[in-house]
C-alpha positions, 0 to 999 in steps of 0.5 A: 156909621151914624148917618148909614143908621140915620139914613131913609133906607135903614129901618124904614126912615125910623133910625133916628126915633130908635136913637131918641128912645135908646137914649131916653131909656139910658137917661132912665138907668142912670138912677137906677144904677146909681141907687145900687151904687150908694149901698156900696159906698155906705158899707164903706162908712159902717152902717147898720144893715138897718140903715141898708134897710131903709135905702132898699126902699128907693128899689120901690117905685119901679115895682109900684107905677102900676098905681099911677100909670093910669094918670100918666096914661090919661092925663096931658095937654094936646097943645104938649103932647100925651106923652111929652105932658109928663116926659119933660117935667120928668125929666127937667126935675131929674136933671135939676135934682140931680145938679142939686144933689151934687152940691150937697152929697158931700155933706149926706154921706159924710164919714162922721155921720151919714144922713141915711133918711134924707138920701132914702128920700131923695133917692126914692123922688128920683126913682119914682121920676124915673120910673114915671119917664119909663111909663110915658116912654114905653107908651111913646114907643108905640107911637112914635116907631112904625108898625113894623119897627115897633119890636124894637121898643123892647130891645131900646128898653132892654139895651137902653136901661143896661147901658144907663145902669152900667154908667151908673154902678159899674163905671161910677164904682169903678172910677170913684173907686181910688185904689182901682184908679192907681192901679190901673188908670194912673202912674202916680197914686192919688187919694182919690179916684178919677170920679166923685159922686158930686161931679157924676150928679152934676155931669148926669143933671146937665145931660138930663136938662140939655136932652130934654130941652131938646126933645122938647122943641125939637121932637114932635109927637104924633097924635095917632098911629095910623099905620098901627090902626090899620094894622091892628084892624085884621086883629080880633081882640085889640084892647081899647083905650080906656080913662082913668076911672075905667083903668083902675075898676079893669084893675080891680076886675082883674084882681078879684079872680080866683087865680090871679088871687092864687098866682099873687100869693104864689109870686108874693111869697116865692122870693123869701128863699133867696132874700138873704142871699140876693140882699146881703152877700154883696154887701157881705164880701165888701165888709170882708175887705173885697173891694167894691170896685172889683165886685161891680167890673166883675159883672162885665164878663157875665154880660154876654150870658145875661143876653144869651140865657133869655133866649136859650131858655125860652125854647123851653117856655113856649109849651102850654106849662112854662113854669115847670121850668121855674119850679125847676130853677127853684132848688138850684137857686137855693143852693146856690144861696148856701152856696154864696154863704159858703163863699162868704165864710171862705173870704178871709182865708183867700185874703192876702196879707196885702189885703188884697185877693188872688185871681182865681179868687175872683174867678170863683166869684164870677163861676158862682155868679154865672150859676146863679144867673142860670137860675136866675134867668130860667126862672124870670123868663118862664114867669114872662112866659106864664104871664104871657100865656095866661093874660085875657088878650083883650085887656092884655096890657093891663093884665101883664104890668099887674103881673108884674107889678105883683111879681116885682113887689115879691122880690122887693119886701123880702129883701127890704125885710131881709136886710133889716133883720140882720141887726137883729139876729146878729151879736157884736162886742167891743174889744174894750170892755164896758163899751158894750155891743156894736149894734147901730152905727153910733155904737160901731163909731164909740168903738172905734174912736176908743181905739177898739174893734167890734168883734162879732160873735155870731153873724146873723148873715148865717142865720137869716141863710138858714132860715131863708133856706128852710123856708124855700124849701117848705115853699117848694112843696107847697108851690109844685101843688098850687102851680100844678092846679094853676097849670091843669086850669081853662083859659076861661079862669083868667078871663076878665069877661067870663067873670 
């Protein structure tokens, strides 16, 4: 099979490059999927919803790369290559952080105190590699695929980052997980599961430094495309390569029009409504007692849905208003929020005195999951279609990651902010009296050691859903008129040269 896709005949002799970037792009997934993973494991050990707060800032670095990708674009040694300059040393750090981790992640996530800091922070550094690599790859792509292969950078990407992700969380929960383990994988029960955190590091370290070793002696980069030159000739419009100090003033340019201020209030505000319900019922249902490892396996049957869903809503998007599908999706998605707060309230009542969950239990999570997905999609693929539509096609590069870039930073505060707050809005006691509230994990931990339970007394999961609720649906009414103006503007009011 390999040599048939390796073969001259088969994709034009670039099989082997597509390979290369399918695998750089699972390497890329990795710490993504393993920083979705850690949440899991900490609510395991009581943290304060605080400290979940503070982790959700590792998410960042993929939202915020426009800020360095200028220098990851401009700066490199010809005698290494433009994309190599920073692919390697990128790579060689992941892997070797990854293997030093692995001897100390013991110690960080020990149950008696769990070190939340210094993971957010080394968390974060790995991320933001990650996120360097996914620049320098994504410009490689261009170069390094044919003309008319170039489609398939986006499907490496998209294959590429899901597989690494569901190495990362699903397979890793799953296997680390002891109960699923002895239920499914073993005939004799252990007290732990087939994986550890340390070991999947380690293991993970030692591919990122043997795949890079050999990318770097063996894998030459080309200087141009000659073929994409020729090709982008016939092109009225091509955007041209710019230096750094000339990418941050377009950047600036871009910024400063009317409608991109408009369009960045819209996207940096449209997610508040759904920050609760993303942010925190996950990680809601595994205080209720629903394994983790349950949670991760049941996205596996909604893969084939996330495939189809983008290209069936795109038949919609391709009209001159393609966000009339988003303002569509919007309420829906709002109550599928309630929805899944519906779903949380009703948790206990499906658990067995075993402490486990019946099937159809499971299925309704997966039902609700899959409607939610439904929104979800309709909503992203209209916003890539608006961002498409309205991009000035002579800077059209820049113009789309700043889009982007906006509207990826509209759903990580809200839920940065969201998962900080349940703290606050929440009230918890001790069983024991003159133990006082059980707040923070050091609280939660007194309680325990004397023997007592904390007793919540009124859950600010709830309350953050009203509000977020309320909210989104005051944003509604606003964002139908200031999408409506946008959609009855010119071309000529994105344009960065009318300007």
């Amino acid at each position: 099979m390999l040599k048939i896709f390796l073969s001259k005949k088969r994709f034009d002799g670039d099989g082997g490059n597509i390979l290369l970037l399918l695998l750089l792009y699972i390497l890329q997934g990795i710490p993504l999927g393993l920083s979705a993973s850690i949440p899991m494991l900490l609510q395991n050990r009581h943290i304060s919803y605080k400290e979940q707060a503070k982790f959700s800032f590792v998410y960042w670095p993929f939202s915020l790369k426009l800020l360095w990708a200028p220098l990851v674009d401009s700066l490199f040694f010809k005698s290494v290559g433009r994309r190599k300059t920073w692919l390697i040393p990128a790579q060689y750090i992941l892997g070797l952080g990854m293997m030093l981790l692995s001897s100390h992640i013991e110690n960080l996530m020990n149950d008696s105190h769990v070190h939340v800091d210094m993971l957010t922070f080394v968390f974060f550094v790995l991320n933001f590699l990650a996120a360097t690599q996914d620049i320098a790859v994504d410009g490689w792509a261009i170069t390094m695929l044919k003309r008319n292969n170039v489609g398939y950078a986006s499907t490496c990407n998209s294959v590429g980052q899901t597989a690494g992700y569901f190495f990362g969380y699903v397979l890793f929960i799953a296997l680390e997980s002891p109960d699923f383990c002895n239920k499914y994988l073993r005939s004799e029960p252990q007290t732990s599961g087939l994986l550890t955190l340390s070991s999947f590091l380690s293991f993970w370290g030692v591919v990122f430094m043997i795949t890079t070793t050999l990318v770097w002696l063996f894998k030459t980069e080309k200087e141009s495309n000659e073929h994409l030159i020729e090709d982008e000739k016939d092109h009225e419009e091509v955007e041209e390569e710019r230096g750094v100090k000339e990418t941050y003033k377009l950047l600036w340019h871009i910024i400063k029009l009317p409608s991109v201020k408009i369009l960045a209030v819209f996207l940096l505000t449209c997610k508040i409504g759904f920050a609760a319900a993303d942010a925190i019922t996950g990680l809601r249902l595994v205080e209720e007692g629903v394994p983790k490892a349950h949670l991760a396996l049941l996205a596996i049957p909604l893969i084939p849905l996330q495939i189809i869903l983008p290209f069936v809503i795109s038949k919609y998007t391709s009209g001159r208003m393609p966000m009339k599908i988003f303002m569509k999706a919007f309420p829906y998605r709002l109550v599928m929020g309630l929805e899944y707060a519906m779903l949380v309230w009703m948790t206990p009542w499906f658990k067995n005195k075993d402490g486990n969950f019946p099937s159809y239990y499971y299925m309704i999570i997966v039902v609700s999951y899959a409607l939610h997905q439904v929104a979800v999609y309709s909503m992203f693929v209209s916003v890539m279609a608006y961002f498409a539509r309205i991009s000035d096609p002579s800077v059209g590069g820049t113009y789309m990651t700043l889009l982007n870039t906006i509207c990826n930073l509209g759903g990580n505060w809200p839920t940065t902010l969201a998962l900080w707050l349940v703290d606050y809005f929440t009230r918890k006691t001790c069983s024991i009296d003159g133990v006082g509230s059980c707040i923070n994990t050091s609280e939660i931990e007194e309680c325990a050691r004397l023997g007592g339970e904390c007793i919540t007394l009124i859950d600010g999961y709830y309350i953050e859903m009203l509000i977020c609720t309320i909210i989104g649906v005051i944003w509604l009414s606003w964002g139908k008129t200031v999408m409506n103006q946008l959609h009855h503007g010119t071309d000529k009011q994105w344009r960065v040269k009318n300007n």
